[in-house]
C-alpha positions as CSV (number, residue, x, y, z in Angstrom):
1,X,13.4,-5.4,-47.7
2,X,14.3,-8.6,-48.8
3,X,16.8,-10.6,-46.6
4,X,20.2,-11.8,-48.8
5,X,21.1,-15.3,-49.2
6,X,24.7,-16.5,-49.1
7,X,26.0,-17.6,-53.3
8,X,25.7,-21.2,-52.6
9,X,22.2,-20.4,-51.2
10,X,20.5,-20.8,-47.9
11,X,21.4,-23.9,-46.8
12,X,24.5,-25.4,-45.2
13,X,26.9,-25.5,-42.5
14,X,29.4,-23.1,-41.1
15,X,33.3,-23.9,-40.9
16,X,33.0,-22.9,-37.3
17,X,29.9,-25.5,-36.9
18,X,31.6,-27.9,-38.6
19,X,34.8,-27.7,-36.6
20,X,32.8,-27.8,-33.3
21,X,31.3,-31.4,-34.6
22,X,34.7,-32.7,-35.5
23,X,36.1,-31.9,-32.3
24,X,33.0,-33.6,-30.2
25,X,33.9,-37.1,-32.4
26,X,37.3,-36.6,-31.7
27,X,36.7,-36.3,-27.8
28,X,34.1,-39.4,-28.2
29,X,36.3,-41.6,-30.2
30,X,39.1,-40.9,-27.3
31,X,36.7,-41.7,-25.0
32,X,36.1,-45.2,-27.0
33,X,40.2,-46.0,-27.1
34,X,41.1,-45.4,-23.2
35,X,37.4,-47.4,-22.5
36,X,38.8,-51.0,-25.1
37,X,42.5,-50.0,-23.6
38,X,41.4,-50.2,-20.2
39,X,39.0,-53.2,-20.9
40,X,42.0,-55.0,-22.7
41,X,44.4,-54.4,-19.7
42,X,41.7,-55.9,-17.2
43,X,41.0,-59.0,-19.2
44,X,44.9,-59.7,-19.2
45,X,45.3,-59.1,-15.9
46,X,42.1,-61.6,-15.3
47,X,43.8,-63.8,-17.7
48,X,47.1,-64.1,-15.4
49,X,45.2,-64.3,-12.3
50,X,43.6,-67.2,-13.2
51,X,46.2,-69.1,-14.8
52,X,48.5,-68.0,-11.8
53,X,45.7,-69.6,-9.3
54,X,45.4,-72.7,-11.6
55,X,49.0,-73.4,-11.8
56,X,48.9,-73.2,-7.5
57,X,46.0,-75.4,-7.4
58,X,47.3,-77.8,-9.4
59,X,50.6,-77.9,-7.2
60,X,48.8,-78.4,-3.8
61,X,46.8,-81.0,-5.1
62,X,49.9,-83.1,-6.8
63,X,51.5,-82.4,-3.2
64,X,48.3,-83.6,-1.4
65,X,47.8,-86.3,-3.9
66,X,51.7,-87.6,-2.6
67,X,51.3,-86.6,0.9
68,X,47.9,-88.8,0.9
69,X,49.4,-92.0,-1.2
70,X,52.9,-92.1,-0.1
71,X,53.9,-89.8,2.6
72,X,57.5,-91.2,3.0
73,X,58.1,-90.1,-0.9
74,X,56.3,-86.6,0.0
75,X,59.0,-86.3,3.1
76,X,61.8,-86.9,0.7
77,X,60.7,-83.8,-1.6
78,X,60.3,-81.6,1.1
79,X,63.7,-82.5,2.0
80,X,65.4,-82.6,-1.0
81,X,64.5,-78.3,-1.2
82,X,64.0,-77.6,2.9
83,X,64.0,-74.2,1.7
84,X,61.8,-74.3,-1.2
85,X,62.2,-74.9,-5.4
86,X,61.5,-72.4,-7.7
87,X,60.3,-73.2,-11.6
88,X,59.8,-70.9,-14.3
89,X,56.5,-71.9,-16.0
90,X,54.9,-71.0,-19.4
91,X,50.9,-70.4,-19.4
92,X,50.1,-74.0,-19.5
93,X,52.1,-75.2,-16.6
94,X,55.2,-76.5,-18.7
95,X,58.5,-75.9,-17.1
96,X,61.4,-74.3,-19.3
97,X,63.9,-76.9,-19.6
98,X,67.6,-76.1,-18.0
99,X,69.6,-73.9,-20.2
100,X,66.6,-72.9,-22.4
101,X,66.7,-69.3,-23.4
102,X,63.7,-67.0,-23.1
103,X,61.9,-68.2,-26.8
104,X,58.6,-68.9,-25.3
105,X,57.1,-66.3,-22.6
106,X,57.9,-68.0,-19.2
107,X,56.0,-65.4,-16.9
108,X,54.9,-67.7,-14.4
109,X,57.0,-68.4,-11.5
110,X,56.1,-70.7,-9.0
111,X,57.6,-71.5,-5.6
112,X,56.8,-74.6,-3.5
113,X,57.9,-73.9,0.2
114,X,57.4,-76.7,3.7
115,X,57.1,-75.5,7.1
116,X,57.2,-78.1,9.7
117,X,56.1,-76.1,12.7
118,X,57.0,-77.5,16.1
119,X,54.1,-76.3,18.3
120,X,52.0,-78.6,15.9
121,X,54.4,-81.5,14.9
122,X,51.5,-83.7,13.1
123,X,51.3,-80.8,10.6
124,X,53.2,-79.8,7.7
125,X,52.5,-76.5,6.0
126,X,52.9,-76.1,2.3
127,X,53.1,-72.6,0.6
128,X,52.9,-72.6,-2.9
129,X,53.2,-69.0,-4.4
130,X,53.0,-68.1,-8.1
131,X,54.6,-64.8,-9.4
132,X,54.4,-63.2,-13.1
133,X,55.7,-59.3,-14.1
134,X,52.8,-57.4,-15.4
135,X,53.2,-54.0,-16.7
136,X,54.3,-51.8,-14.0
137,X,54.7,-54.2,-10.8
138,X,55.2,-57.8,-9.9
139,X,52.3,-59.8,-9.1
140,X,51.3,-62.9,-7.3
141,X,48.9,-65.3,-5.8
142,X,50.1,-67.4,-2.8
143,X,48.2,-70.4,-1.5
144,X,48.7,-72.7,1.4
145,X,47.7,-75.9,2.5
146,X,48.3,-78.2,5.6
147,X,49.6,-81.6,5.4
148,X,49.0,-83.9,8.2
149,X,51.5,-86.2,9.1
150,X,50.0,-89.7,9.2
């Protein structure tokens, strides 16, 4: 006996076939979005880091720049903040001027602290920490340096 065909004929998909394929892009394509999402969050978060680390860098060089030329002017800084100062940066290392609201994104905070340690009295210690918010935390890169006293 002759097998029946379907009206549209033999060929062709079923709706359960063709709802099985749907759902295996959709999982792939969701796979795709949390795979750019994550790679997106990651190169931000390398972005910061390194203009964070820049931004230090470039502090503890001006400050060993001074301390090398003209100690006496690098003495009077460190006195004039004994407990540190504290400037809200953009991404390029520009402070916000006083009384500027927030119209450009200054997520950089860096903090310049001195430690003159007794037990070594030829040395100054300079801790220069630099702080930005990210999504769900505070974060932060700290470097120091040691300033011999001539």
């Amino acid at each position: 006996m002759p097998k029946k065909s379907r009206p549209g004929g033999p060929a062709g998909f079923t709706i359960l076939e063709c709802l099985v394929a749907v759902a295996v892009i959709a999982i792939g394509c969701l796979a795709l979005l949390l795979m750019m999402t994550t790679a997106r969050q990651t190169t931000a978060r390398s972005n910061h880091l390194a203009n964070a680390s820049s931004l230090a860098e470039s502090e503890i060089e001006r400050l060993r720049a001074l301390a090398s030329l003209d100690f006496e002017l690098f003495t009077e800084e460190m006195e004039k903040d004994p407990a540190g100062k504290s400037q809200d940066l953009d991404s390029w290392g520009n402070p916000r001027p006083d009384g500027e609201e927030r119209e450009r994104p200054w997520i950089y905070t860096r903090t310049t602290r001195y430690f003159d340690n007794e037990a070594t009295p030829r040395i100054i210690q300079v801790e220069v920490a630099v702080a930005w918010k990210g999504p769900f935390r505070t974060n932060n890169v700290v470097y120091t340096a040691a300033m011999t006293k001539p």
